[in-house]
NUROTI-979876 format. One record per residue (C-alpha): residue in one letter; y, z, x. Coordinates in steps of 0.02 Angstrom, whole numbers, plus 32768, in hexadecimal, padded with zeros to 4 digits. Each point is the difference from the previous one (the first is absolute). Last residue first. Example, Ala and Ser with C-alpha at 12.3 -4.5 7.8 and 13.67 -1.06 7.14 Angstrom:
# residues 2
s7FCB816582AC a7F5480217FBB 
//
This chain:
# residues 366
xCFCD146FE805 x804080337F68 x808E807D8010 x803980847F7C x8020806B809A x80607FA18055 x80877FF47F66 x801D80BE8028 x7FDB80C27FCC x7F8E7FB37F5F x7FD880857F7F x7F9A8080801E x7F48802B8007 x7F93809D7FCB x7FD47FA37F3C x801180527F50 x7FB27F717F8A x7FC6808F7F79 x7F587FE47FAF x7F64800D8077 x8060805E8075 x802780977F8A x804D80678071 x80A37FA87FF0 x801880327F3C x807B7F777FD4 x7F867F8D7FAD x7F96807B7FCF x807680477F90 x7FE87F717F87 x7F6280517FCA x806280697F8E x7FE680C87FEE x8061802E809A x7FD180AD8027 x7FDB7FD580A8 x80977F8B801E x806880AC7FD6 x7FA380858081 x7FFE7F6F8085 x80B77FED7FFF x80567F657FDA x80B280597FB4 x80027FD17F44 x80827F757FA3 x7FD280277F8F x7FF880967FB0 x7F857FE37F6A x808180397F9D x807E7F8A8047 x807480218093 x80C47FF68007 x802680A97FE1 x80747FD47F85 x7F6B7FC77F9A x7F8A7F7D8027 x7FAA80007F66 x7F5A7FBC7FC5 x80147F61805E x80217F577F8D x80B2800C803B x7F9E7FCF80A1 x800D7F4A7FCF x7F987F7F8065 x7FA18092806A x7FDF806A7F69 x7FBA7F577FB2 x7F947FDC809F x7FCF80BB7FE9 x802380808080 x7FAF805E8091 x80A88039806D x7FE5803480B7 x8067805C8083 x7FEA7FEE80AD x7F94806E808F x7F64806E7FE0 x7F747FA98049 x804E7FB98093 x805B7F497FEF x7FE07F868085 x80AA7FDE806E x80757FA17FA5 x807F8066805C x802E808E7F6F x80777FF77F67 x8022808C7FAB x809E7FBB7FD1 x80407F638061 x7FBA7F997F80 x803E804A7F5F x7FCA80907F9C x7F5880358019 x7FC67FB08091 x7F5E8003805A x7F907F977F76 x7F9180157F6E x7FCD7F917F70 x7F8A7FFF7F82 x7FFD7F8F7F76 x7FA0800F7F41 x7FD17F897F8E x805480387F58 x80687F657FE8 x7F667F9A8033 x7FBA7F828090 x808380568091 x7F86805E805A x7FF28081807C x8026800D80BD x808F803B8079 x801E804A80AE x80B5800A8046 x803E801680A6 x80BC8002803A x8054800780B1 x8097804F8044 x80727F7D7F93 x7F937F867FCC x7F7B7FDF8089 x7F807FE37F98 x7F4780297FE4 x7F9B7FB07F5D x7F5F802E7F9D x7FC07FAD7F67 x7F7E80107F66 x7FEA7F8A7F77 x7FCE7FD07F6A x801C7F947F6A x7F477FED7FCC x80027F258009 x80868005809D x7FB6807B8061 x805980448086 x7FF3803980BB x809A8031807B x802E801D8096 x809780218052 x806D801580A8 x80AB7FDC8013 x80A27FF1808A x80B47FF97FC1 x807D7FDB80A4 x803580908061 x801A7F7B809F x7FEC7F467FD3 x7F5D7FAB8000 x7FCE80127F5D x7F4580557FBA x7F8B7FDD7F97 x7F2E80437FD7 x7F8F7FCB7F75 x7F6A80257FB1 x7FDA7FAE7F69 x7F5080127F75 x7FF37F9E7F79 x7F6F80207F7B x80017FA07F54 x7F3A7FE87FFC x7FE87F4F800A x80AF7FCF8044 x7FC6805A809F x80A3802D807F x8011801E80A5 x809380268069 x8014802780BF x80E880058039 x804D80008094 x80A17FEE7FF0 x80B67FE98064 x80AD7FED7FE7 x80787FB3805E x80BC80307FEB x80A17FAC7FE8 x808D805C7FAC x80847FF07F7D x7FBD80AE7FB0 x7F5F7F968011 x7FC87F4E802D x7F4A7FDD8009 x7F967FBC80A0 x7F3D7FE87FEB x7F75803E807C x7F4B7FFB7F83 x7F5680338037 x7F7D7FF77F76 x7F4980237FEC x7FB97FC77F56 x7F7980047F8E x7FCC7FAB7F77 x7F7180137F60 x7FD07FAE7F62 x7FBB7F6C805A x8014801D80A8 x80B17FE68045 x800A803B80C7 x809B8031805D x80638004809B x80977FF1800F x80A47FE2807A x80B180047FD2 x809D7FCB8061 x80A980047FA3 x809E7FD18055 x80A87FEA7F78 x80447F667FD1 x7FF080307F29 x7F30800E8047 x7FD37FD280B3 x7F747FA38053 x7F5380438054 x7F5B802D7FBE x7F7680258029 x7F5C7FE77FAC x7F4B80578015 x7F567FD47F9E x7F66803B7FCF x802B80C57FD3 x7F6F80707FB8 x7FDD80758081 x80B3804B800B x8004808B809C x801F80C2802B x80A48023802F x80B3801E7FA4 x806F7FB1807D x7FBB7F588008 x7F3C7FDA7FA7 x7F8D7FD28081 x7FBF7F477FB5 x7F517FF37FD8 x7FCF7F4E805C x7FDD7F507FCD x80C67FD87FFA x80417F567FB4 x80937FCF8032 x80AD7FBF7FA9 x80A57FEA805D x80777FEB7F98 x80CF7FCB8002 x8096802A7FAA x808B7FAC7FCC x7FC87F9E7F7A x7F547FFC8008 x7FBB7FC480AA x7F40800A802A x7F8A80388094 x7F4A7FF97FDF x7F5E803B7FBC x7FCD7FBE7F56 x7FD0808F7F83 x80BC80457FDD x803E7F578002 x80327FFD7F4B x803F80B18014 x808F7FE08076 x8096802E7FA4 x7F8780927FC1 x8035805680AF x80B07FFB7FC4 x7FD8805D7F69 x7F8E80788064 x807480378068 x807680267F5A x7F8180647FBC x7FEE8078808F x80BC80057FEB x7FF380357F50 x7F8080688025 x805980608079 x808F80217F7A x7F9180387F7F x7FCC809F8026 x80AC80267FFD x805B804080AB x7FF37F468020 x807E7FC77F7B x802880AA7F89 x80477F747F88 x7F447FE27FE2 x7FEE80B07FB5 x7F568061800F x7FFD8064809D x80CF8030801E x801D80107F33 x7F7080738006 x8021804A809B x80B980207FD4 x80887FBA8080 x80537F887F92 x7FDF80707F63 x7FD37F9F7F6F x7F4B80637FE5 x803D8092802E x7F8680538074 x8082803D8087 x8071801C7F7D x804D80AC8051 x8033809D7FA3 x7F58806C806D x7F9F7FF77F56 x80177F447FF2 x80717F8E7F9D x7FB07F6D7F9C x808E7F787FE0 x7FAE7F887F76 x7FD57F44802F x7FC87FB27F6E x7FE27F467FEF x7F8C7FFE8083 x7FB97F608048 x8048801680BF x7FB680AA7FE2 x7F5B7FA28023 x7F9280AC7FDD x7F637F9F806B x7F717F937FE8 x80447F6B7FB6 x808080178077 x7F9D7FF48085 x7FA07F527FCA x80A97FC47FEF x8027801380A9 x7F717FC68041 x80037F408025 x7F407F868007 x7FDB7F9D808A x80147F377FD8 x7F6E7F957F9C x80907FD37F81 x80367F858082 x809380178080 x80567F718071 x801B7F717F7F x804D7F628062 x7FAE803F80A5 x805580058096 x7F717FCF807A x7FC6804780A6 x7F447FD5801C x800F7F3A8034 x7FDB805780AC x809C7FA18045 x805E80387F77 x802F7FC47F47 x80847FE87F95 x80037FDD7F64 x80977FD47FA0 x80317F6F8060 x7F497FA17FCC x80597FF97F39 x80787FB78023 x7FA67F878063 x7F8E7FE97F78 x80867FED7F7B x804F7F818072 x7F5C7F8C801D x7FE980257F44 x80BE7FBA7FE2 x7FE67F69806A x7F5F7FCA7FA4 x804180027F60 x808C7F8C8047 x7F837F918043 x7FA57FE47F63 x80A47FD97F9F 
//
């Protein structure tokens, strides 16, 4: 009987030796659990919680404008609203980006156990190379530099058998992380394949709710959608304030900010389109002082805009919205939300001088 015991542990261990591997170094392993509840933290529901989520709306009333289009319908495919704030909108939403922000940093968290022991692991079908950096790193795109990062990975493997390549680096510190991302991944659409590409600097402090993203994308195919955006929230006051260029169409540019905490918290929002988004559309270049349209609503205007005063025939409410973005009517805006959209105020509104990306080179870190 004693032997027999001792033939099944010799087998169990063997067994159990064939799922490990390891290299030369001893350093590459495929580990049994790859991620640990130590791993970098996702954003995309950190947005929402800081945004009009139209995804979440039960109402989605038609709101016609003054000029007879529904450029600021809430459920119109090519409204701002719907385009900003609904995650069908895929990467013309806010959200979209995110999401794939989020999805780097899913496969990075394959890898979280090792994130403090340098070395090259297997997971799967991807493999890690983990470093730790001593210097500030020069952040890709956007300029300027991360202080507070500790340690670089790359990655390289495929997801549903298709080439993704990512590389990070980031820094957890107590309350606080930061990251600097690169990520080259190939998607399938209208039946076609394409590589897309992001740059992306995030930071977040748990302690005080802040989270702040900047992120740039663009395909390699000709025409394809290219995007520029930042945004900052708070996730304990409901905040935030946002900017974003695309290449929809001619080119679209919206500014946002407000909050979402109440039904009466109040959203402003103003953008180069009035209708849909070839109308009034411009090259994503910077908007001047006195170009868009702008609405300043409530979150529950926002979520049913049968809540409006009236909209009339003539398609506006009382208030007039939505109102052209002249200096003479963001001047006589009562509501502090108007700062976010007002781009002389520089302490307030995230209006920036640079576009989106031209090409994938230009996202490159080197």
């Amino acid at each position: 009987m004693k032997t027999y015991v001792q033939l099944f542990l010799f087998i169990m261990i063997l067994g159990l030796s064939g799922i490990i591997t390891c290299s030369d170094d001893d350093s590459s392993t495929t580990p049994l659990i790859g991620s640990s509840d130590d791993g970098l933290s996702p954003y995309l529901d950190d947005v929402k919680s800081c945004t009009p989520d139209l995804g979440s709306s039960r109402v989605m009333e038609q709101w016609i404008t003054s000029d007879g289009g529904d450029g600021w319908s809430t459920n119109a495919t090519y409204g701002v609203l719907k385009k900003l704030f609904h995650p069908d909108s895929g990467n013309e939403s806010v959200y979209g980006p995110v999401e794939t922000v989020d999805n780097y940093i899913d496969w990075i968290n394959n890898f979280s156990n090792y994130f403090d022991s340098p070395g090259t692991y297997t997971y799967e079908n991807m493999s890690a190379t983990i470093e730790e950096i001593t210097e500030a790193v020069t952040i890709p795109y956007f300029g300027g530099t991360e202080n507070n990062v500790d340690t670089q990975l790359t990655i390289i493997g495929t997801n549903n058998d298709l080439p993704i390549s990512i590389r990070i680096a980031f820094g957890i510190d107590d309350n606080n992380e930061y990251i600097v991302c690169y990520g080259q991944h190939q998607y399938v659409s209208d039946e076609e394949t394409q590589t897309g590409y992001t740059i992306c600097h995030a930071t977040r402090n748990d302690a005080t709710g802040d989270i702040s993203i900047e992120l740039a994308s663009i395909a390699d195919k000709t025409d394809v959608f290219k995007i520029r955006y930042k945004f900052e929230g708070n996730t304990t006051e409901n905040t935030f304030r946002l900017t974003q260029k695309t290449n929809a169409a001619t080119g679209w540019c919206v500014l946002a900010g407000g909050s979402v905490a109440e039904d009466l918290s109040k959203i402003a929002v103003r953008a180069t389109d009035n209708a849909d988004s070839s109308t009034g559309a411009n090259d994503g270049s910077n908007l001047d002082e006195t170009e868009g349209y702008y609405v300043i609503l409530t979150k529950e205007e926002i979520y049913d805009p049968s809540t409006l005063d009236t909209q009339g025939e003539s398609g506006t409410t009382d208030d007039g919205w939505p109102k052209e973005a002249t200096t003479s009517n963001l001047d006589a805006e009562s509501d502090t939300e108007a700062n976010y959209i007002d781009v002389r105020d520089t302490t307030n509104c995230l209006n920036w001088t640079d576009e989106y990306p031209s090409s994938p080179e230009d996202l490159a870190w080197e």
